[in-house]
C-alpha positions in Angstrom: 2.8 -40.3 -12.9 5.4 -40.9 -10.2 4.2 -41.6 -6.5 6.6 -38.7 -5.5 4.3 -36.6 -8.1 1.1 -38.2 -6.5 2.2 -37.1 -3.1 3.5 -33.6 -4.0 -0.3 -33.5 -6.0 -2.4 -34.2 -3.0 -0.4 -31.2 -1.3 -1.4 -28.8 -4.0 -5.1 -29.9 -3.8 -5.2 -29.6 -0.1 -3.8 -26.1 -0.7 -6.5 -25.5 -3.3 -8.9 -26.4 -1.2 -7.7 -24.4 2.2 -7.9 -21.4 -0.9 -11.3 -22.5 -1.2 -12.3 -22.9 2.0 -10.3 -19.3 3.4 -12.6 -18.1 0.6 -15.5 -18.7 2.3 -14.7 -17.6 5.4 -14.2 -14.6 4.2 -17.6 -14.0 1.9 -19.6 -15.6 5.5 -17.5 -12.7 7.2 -16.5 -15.8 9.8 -13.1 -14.4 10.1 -13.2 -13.9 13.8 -16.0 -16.9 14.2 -13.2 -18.6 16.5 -12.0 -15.3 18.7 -9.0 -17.2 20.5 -6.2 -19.1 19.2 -4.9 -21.9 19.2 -8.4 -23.0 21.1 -11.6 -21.8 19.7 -13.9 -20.4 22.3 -11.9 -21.7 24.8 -12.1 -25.5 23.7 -10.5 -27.6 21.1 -13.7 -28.4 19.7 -15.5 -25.7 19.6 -19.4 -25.5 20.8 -22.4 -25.7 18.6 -24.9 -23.5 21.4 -24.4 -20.9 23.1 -25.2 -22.6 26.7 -21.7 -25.2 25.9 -19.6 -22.6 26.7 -18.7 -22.5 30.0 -17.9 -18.1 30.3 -16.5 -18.4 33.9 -13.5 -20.0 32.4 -13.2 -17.8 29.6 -9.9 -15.7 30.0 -11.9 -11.8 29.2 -8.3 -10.2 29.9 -7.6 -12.2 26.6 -10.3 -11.0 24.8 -9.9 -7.7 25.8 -6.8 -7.5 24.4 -8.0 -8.5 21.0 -11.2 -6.1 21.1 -8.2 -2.8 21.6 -6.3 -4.9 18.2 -9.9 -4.5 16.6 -10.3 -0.8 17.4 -13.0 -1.7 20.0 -13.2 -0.7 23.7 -12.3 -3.2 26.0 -14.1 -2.1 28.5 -17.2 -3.3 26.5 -15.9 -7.0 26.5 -18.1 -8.5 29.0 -19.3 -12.2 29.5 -22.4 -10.8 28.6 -21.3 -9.5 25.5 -19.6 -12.6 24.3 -22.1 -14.7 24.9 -24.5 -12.2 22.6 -21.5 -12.1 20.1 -21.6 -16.4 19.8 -22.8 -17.4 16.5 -22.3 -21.2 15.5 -22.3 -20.9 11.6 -19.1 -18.1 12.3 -17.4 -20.5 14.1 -18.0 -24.0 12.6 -16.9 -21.9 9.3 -13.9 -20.8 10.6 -12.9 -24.0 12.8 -13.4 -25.9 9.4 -11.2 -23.5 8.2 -8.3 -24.3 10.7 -8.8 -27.8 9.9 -8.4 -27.9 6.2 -4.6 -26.0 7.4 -4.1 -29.7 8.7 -3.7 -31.8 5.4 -1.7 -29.3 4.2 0.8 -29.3 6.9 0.8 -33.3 7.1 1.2 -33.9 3.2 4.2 -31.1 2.8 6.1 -32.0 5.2 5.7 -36.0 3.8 6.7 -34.5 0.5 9.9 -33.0 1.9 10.9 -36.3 4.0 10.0 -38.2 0.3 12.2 -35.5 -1.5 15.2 -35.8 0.7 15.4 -39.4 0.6 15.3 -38.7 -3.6 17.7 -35.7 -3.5 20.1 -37.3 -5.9 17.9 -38.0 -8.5 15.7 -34.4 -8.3 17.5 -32.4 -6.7 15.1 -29.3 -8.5 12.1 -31.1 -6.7 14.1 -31.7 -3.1 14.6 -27.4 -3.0 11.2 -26.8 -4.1 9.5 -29.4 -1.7 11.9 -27.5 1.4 10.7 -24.3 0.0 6.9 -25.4 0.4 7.5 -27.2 3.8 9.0 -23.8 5.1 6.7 -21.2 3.0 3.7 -24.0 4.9 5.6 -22.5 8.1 5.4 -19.1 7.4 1.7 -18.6 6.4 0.8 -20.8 9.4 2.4 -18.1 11.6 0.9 -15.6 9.9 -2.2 -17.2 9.9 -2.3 -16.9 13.8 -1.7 -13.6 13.6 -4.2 -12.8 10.9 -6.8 -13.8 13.7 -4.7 -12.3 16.6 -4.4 -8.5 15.1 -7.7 -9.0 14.3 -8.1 -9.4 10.6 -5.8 -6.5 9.9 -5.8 -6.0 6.6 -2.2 -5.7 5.2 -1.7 -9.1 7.1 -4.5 -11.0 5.3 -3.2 -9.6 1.8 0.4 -10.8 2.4 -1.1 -14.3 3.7 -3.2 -14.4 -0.1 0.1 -13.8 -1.7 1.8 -16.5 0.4 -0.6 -19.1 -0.6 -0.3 -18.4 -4.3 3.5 -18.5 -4.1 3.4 -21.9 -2.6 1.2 -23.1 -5.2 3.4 -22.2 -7.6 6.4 -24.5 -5.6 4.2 -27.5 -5.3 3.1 -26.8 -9.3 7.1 -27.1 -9.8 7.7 -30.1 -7.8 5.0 -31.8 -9.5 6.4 -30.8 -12.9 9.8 -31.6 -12.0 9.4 -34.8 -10.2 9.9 -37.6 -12.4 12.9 -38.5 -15.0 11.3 -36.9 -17.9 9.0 -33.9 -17.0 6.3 -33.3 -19.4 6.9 -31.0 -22.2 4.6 -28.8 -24.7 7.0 -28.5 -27.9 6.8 -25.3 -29.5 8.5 -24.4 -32.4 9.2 -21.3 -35.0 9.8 -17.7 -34.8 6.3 -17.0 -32.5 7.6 -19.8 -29.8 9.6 -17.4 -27.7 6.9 -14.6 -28.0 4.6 -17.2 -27.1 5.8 -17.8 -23.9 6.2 -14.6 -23.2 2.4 -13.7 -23.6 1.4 -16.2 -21.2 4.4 -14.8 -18.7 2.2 -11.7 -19.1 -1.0 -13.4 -19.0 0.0 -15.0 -15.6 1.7 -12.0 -13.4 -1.7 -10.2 -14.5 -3.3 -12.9 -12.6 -1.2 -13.0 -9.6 -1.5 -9.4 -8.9 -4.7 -9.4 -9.8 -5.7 -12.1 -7.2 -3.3 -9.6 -4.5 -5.6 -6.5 -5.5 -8.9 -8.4 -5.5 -7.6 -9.5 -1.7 -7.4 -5.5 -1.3 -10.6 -4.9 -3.2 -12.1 -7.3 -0.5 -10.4 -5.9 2.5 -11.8 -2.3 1.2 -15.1 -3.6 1.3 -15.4 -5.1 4.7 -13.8 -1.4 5.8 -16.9 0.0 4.3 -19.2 -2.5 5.2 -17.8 -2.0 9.0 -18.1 1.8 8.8 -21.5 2.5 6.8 -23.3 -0.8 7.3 -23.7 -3.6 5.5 -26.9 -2.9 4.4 -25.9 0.5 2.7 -24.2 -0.9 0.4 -25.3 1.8 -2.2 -23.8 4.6 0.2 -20.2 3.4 0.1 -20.1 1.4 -3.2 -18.8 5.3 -5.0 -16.1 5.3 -2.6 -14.9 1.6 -3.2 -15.3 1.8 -7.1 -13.4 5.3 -6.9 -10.3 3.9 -5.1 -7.3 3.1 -7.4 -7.0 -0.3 -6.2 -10.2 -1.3 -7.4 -9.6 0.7 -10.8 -6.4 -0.6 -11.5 -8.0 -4.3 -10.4 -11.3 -3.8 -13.2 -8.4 -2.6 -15.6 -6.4 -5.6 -15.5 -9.1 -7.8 -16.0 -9.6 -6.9 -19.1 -6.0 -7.1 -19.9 -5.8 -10.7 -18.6 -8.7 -11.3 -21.1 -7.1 -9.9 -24.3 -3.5 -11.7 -23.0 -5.7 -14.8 -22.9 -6.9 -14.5 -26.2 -3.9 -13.8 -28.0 -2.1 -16.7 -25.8 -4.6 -19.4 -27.6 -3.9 -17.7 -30.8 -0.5 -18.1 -30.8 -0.6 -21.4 -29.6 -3.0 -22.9 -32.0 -0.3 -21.8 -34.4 2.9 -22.4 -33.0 2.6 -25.3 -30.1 2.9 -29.2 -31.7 -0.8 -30.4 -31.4 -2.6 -27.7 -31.5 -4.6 -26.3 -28.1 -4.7 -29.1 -25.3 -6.4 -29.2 -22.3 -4.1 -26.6 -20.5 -4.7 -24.0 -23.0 -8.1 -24.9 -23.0 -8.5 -25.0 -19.4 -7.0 -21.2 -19.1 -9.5 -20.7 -21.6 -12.3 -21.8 -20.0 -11.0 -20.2 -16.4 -10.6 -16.8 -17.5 -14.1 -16.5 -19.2 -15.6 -17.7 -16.3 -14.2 -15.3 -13.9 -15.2 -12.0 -16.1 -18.2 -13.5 -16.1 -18.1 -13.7 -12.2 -16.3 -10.5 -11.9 -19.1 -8.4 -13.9 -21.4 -10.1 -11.6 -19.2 -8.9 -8.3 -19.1 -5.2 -10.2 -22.2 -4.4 -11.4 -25.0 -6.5 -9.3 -23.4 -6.6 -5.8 -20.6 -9.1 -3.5 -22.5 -12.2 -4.2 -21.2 -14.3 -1.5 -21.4 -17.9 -3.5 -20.0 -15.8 -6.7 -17.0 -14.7 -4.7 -16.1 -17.7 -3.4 -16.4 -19.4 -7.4 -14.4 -16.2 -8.3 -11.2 -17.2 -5.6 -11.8 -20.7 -6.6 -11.3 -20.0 -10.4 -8.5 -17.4 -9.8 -6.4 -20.1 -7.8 -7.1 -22.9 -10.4 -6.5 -20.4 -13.3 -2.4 -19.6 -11.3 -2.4 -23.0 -11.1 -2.7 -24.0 -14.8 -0.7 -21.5 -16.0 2.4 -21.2 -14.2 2.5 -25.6 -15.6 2.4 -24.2 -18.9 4.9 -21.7 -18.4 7.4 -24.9 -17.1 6.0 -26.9 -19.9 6.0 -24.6 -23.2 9.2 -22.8 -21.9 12.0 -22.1 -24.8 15.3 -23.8 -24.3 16.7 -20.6 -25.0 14.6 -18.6 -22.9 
C-alpha cells in the first residue's frame, strides 16, 4: 500500500469512528450535553461537577435563545435551571464527540496538501481528496448548527447523509491512489449483472442508513412527547409511520440482494468469495440480527450503536467492491 493510501486510510477510520462515536451520542441522548458552541458550558474544557461552573459568567441571553430554537420558554432558562439541567456523562459524551471531529479535520486536509503535491500522477485521487477536505467543511458547519437549532431533525438526517457520502470519497481515494488499483476480475455473461446486484445491494444500504437516521429522529419525538418510559404508548405510532415501514421493508431486501450478490460471485468472480464478499456477508447478517432486536424487544442503546457501527462499515465495504468488480464496459 502506498503512503498516500495509508494517509487517505487513517482519514476514513477517523470518520468511522466520529460515525461511531455520533452514534453514541445519540443512543445516551447527549446531543445537547454541551448546550453552547464553540465552548461547552462556557469553557473549552468542559466541567466534570456541577459546582466548576462558574453561572455568573454564563451568557443566559444565549441560552435563552436556544431554549425558543428547542420549543421551550425562555423565560424558564434560569441559572437555577441550568445548573439542575448539568449532567457530566451528557457532556463528556458529547465533548468526546467534538473531539473525535478533530482527527478528521487534521488527516483530510493532510490528504489534500499530499494529493496536490501528486496531482500529475492521480489526478482521480487529487479531486476526490478536495471533495473530502471541502464535504469535511460542510458537515462541520452543519454540525454547529445541528447543536445550535437544537437537534432539529431534518438537519441531523442531512449531516448522516453527509458522512456517508464522504466515506464513500475517501473509499475512492484509497482505491485509486496508487499506479495499479486493486482489481476483482470477473468474467462471463453474469459479470455485468453481478455488479449491478451489488449497485442495488448498496443504494438499499445508503438509504436505509438515511431512514434509520429518520426512524431515530421519530423516536426521540415520541420519547419527548409521551415519555421515555411509555415506550409501549407511542411504539404503534412509530411502527405505523411510513418511514419506519418502508425502513423494515428494505431490510429485508438488502438481505435477499446480499444473498444473491455472494451467489453470483462465487460463480462468476476469479477466486471465488474473498474477504470483501465475505465481510458484506458477515455485516448484513449481523445487522438483521441487530435490527430484529431494535424492532421487536425495544432501542437497545449498546445494539444501536453496533447497528450504526455495522451499517457504516457494511457502505464502506461495498462501495470498494463496486470500484473493484466494476465491468470495463459498464
Amino acid at each position: 500500500m502506498e503512503r498516500f493510501q495509508k494517509l487517505a486510510l487513517a482519514a476514513l477510520i477517523s470518520v468511522l469512528l466520529l460515525l461511531f462515536v455520533g452514534a453514541i451520542v445519540r443512543a445516551t441522548g447527549s446531543g445537547l450535553g454541551c448546550p453552547d458552541w464553540p465552548t461547552c458550558w462556557g469553557s473549552l474544557v468542559p466541567p466534570t461537577k456541577v459546582v466548576q461552573i462558574d453561572f455568573e459568567k454564563i451568557d443566559l441571553e444565549k441560552f435563552r435563545r436556544q431554549a425558543v430554537r428547542h420549543g421551550r420558554d425562555p423565560g424558564t432558562i434560569t441559572r437555577e435551571s441550568l445548573r439542575d439541567e448539568f449532567n457530566p456523562v451528557h457532556t463528556w459524551v458529547e465533548y468526546v464527540n467534538r473531539l473525535c471531529s478533530l482527527p478528521v479535520g487534521f488527516l483530510t486536509l493532510a490528504l489534500c496538501i499530499v494529493a496536490f503535491r501528486l496531482r500529475r500522477r492521480w489526478s482521480a485521487a487529487w479531486w476526490g481528496s478536495l471533495a473530502a477536505l471541502l464535504l469535511v467543511l460542510v458537515n462541520a458547519d452543519l454540525g454547529r448548527r445541528v447543536v445550535m437549532s437544537g437537534l432539529k431533525p431534518g438537519i441531523i438526517t442531512l449531516h448522516m447523509a453527509l458522512a456517508i457520502l464522504l466515506v464513500c470519497v475517501l473509499v475512492f481515494v484509497i482505491w485509486r491512489g496508487c499506479a495499479t488499483p486493486w482489481r476483482r476480475p470477473s468474467s462471463g455473461p453474469r459479470a455485468q449483472l453481478l455488479w449491478y446486484v451489488g449497485l442495488g445491494v448498496f443504494v438499499l444500504t445508503v438509504a436505509e442508513g438515511v431512514m434509520g437516521a429518520q426512524v431515530r429522529e421519530l423516536t426521540d419525538e415520541f420519547a419527548k412527547t409521551y415519555g421515555s418510559g411509555s415506550r409501549a404508548d407511542w411504539s404503534a405510532k412509530l411502527e405505523g409511520s411510513m418511514v419506519y415501514l418502508v425502513h423494515r421493508s428494505f431490510s429485508w431486501l438488502i438481505v435477499i440482494g446480499a444473498l444473491a450478490m455472494l451467489g453470483l460471485s462465487r460463480k462468476t468472480i476469479k477466486g471465488g468469495l474473498a474477504w470483501p464478499e465475505k465481510s458484506i456477508g458477515v455485516l448484513v447478517g449481523a445487522m438483521l440480527c441487530m435490527g430484529l432486536i431494535l424492532s421487536q424487544v425495544g432501542v437497545l442503546p449498546v445494539v444501536q450503536v453496533l447497528h450504526v457501527g455495522a451499517a457504516a462499515l457494511l457502505v464502506t465495504v461495498l462501495f470498494f467492491w463496486l470500484l473493484a468488480t466494476r465491468p470495463a464496459s459498464t
